[in-house]
Structures are given as structure tokens and as C-alpha cells.
C-alpha atoms as one frame of an Amber mdcrd trajectory, in Angstrom:
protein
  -5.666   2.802  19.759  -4.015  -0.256  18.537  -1.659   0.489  15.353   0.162
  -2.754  14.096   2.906  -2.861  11.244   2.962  -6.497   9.620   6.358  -7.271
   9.591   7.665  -9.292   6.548   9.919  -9.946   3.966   9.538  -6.765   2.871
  11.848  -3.158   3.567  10.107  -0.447   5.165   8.495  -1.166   8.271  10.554
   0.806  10.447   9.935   4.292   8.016   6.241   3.405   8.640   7.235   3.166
  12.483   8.946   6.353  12.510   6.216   8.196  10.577   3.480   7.287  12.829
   5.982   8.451  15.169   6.215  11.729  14.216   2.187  11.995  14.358   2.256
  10.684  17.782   0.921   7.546  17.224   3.063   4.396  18.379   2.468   1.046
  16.364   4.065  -2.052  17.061   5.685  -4.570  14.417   5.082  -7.894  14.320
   4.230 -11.158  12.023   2.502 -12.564  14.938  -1.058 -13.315  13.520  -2.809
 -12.730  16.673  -1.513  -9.761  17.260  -2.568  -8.360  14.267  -6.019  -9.580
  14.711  -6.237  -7.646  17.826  -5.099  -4.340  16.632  -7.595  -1.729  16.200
  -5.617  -0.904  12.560  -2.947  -2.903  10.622  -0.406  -1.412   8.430   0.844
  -3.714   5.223   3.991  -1.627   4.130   6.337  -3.526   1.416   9.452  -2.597
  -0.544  11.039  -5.677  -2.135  10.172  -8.839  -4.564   6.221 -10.315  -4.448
   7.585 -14.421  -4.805   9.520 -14.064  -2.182   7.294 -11.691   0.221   4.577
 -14.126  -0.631   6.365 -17.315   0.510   6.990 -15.244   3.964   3.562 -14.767
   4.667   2.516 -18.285   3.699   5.184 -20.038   5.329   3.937 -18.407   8.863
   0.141 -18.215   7.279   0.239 -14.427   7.553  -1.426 -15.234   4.463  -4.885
 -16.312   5.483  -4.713 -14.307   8.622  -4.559 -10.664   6.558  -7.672 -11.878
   4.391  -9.429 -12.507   7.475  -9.133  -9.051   9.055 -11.865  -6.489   9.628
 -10.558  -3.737  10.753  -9.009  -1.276   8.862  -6.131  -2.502   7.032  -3.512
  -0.028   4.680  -1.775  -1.495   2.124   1.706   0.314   1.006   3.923  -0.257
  -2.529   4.494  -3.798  -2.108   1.596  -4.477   0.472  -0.820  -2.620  -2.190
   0.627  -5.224  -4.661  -0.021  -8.497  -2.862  -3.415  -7.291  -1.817  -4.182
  -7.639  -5.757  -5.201 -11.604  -6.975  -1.846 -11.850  -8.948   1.434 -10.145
  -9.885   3.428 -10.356 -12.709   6.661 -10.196 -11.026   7.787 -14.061 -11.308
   3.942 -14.793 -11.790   3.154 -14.765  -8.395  -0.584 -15.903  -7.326  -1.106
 -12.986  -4.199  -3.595 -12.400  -1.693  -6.887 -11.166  -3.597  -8.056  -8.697
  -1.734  -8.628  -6.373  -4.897  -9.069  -8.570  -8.422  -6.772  -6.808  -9.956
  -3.188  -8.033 -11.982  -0.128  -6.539 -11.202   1.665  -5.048 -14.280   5.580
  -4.281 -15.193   5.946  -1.081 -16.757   6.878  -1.065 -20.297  10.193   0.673
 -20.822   9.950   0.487 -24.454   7.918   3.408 -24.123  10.723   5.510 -23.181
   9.472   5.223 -19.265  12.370   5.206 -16.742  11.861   1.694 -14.877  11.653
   1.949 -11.631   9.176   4.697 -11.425  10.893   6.685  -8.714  10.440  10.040
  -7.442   7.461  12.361  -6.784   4.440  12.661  -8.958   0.821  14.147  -8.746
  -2.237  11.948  -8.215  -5.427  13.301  -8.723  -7.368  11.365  -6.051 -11.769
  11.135  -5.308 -12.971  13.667  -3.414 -15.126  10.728  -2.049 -12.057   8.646
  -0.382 -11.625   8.938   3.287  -7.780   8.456   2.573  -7.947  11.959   0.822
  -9.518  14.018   3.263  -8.726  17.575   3.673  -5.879  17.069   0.815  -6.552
  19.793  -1.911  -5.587  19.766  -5.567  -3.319  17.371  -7.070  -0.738  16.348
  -4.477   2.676  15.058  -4.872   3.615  12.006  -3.721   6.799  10.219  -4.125
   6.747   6.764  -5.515   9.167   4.009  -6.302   7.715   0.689  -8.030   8.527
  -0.796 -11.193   4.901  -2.244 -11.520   1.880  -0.964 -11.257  -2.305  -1.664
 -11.007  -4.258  -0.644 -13.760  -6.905   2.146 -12.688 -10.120  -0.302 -12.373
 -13.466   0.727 -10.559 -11.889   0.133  -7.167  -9.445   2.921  -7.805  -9.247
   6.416  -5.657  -6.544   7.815  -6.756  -4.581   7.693 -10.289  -1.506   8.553
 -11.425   0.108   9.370 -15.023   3.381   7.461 -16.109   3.067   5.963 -19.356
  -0.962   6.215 -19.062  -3.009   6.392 -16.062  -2.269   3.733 -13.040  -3.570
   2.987  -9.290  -2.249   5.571  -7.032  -4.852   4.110  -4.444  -7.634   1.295
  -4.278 -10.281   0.770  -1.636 -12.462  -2.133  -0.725 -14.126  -2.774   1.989
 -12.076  -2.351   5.218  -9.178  -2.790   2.767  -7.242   0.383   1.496  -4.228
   0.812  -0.182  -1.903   3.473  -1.654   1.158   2.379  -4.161   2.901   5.756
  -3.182   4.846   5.969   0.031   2.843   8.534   2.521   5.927   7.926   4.891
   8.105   9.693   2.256   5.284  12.370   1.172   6.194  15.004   3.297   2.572
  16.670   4.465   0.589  15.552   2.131   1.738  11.959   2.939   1.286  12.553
   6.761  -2.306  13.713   6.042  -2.752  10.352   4.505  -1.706   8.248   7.184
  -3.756  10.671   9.671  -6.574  10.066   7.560  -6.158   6.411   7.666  -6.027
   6.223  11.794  -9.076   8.095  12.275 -10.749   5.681   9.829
């Protein structure tokens, strides 16, 4: 099997690397657009600034080549983010994927922003991403914006009211948690994802 990480201007490729390490699984990193089309699954990880991740991806037309895969692709943090149609974060027009606006979260209501550490998601027993993982799992997240909970969600968290711990459409899935920081029940995510 094929893994590919999309490489980008973006911060945690090589966790992603090392994770799928760990599960025996070695993935290569690239922004090479044929590559990625010839992968059996594609990884979109992200930790940094939408504007200026988006301009990456455009400027090499990473852009038009991630729309156009069909294989599975996973969408992480950032990568969840500019799967959506547009982010808030220096109103940047993304990649569309999932119709959804990206949202700050409001400090004024006493929320901590960033949202950082672990939290509980209560995830669809339906999702393939979710798989064998019981109860309401902790994940650990770190994102100062966030997807509202729409019909595409499968997971949701609580921080100020409910949010998009996951989405899934089509061959397109995505998780605003880090799985490569989630200890087991993180690993059972991305194990979940390559048997997809």
C-alpha cells in the first residue's frame, strides 16, 4: 500500500510520518501532484495559517490536484480546515471539499484561544474512522478555529458549544484533532483510516 503525506506550508508532516511509523506503515512526503495521485491513500496534515497554506498549494496547483483525488484522502487540523469552502482566518476562499465556513472561537466567552489540549468527542457509531473506538475518547486538539457541527459531521466536540471533531464526504475524511498526538485512541484512528 501506497501512503502519501502532502507536504506543504503547513507543520506536522513528519509527526504524521513517524506515527504511521510506529503502526508499521511507511508513507512518503511529497507536494509532487503525481505522486499523490498515485498513492493508494493521501494524508492532508496542517498546523499553521490557511492564507498562506493556501497560496502554497495554488502556487504549485496542489490545489486542483487534491479536489481531483479518489482515493481515500484524511484531512488533519489545518488540512480539515482548507478542505472546508472558506475560512475566516484572513478570509481565505479554501478548497471546498465540505461547504462548510471556518470559524474563530469567541474568547469573549471566557474560552481559552487556542483550544489546546485533550478533550472527548463523542463520534457516530456509523463512521469507519471510529471503528472499534468505545465511549467518548480523548483526543488532544490545538486550533483556534473551528467547523460548526453540520450534517457532514462524525464526530463533535464541546468548547464553547458543540464543533466538528470529524467530517466525512465521499472519499474525503477529516478529523480537526491530531490522531498522531492521541495516544491509542488516535492510532486506532489512523489504522482505521488505512484499511479504508
Amino acid at each position: 500500500m501506497k501512503v502519501t503525506i502532502l507536504k506543504y506550508n503547513a507543520g506536522n508532516a513528519t509527526s504524521v510520518f513517524y506515527a504511521l511509523k510506529r503502526l508499521g506503515t511507511t508513507a512518503s512526503i511529497t507536494d509532487d501532484a503525481e505522486e499523490l495521485s498515485s498513492a493508494d491513500k493521501v494524508i492532508f496534515p496542517g498546523v499553521g495559517e490557511a492564507s498562506s497554506a493556501m497560496r502554497y498549494l495554488r502556487a504549485r496547483k496542489l490545489d486542483e490536484a487534491v479536489k481531483s483525488l479518489r482515493q481515500p484522502v484524511l484531512g488533519i487540523c489545518l488540512g480539515m480546515q482548507l478542505m472546508c469552502s472558506f475560512s475566516d482566518e484572513n478570509e481565505t476562499a479554501c478548497l471546498g471539499m465540505f461547504p462548510y465556513r471556518v470559524r474563530r472561537f469567541e474568547s469573549n466567552q471566557g474560552l481559552k484561544v487556542p483550544h489546546t489540549g485533550w478533550n472527548t468527542i463523542d463520534s457516530r457509531a456509523t463512521s469507519r474512522l471510529f471503528k472499534g473506538i468505545n465511549g467518548a475518547p480523548h483526543m488532544y486538539f490545538v486550533h483556534g478555529y473551528h467547523v460548526d457541527a453540520g450534517e457532514d459531521a462524525t464526530a463533535v466536540c464541546e468548547y464553547g458549544g458543540g464543533f466538528a471533531a470529524a467530517i466525512e464526504h465521499e472519499n474525503f475524511y477529516a478529523v480537526q484533532f491530531h490522531p498522531e498526538r492521541s495516544a491509542a485512541a488516535g492510532e486506532k484512528v489512523l489504522t482505521n483510516f488505512l484499511e479504508i
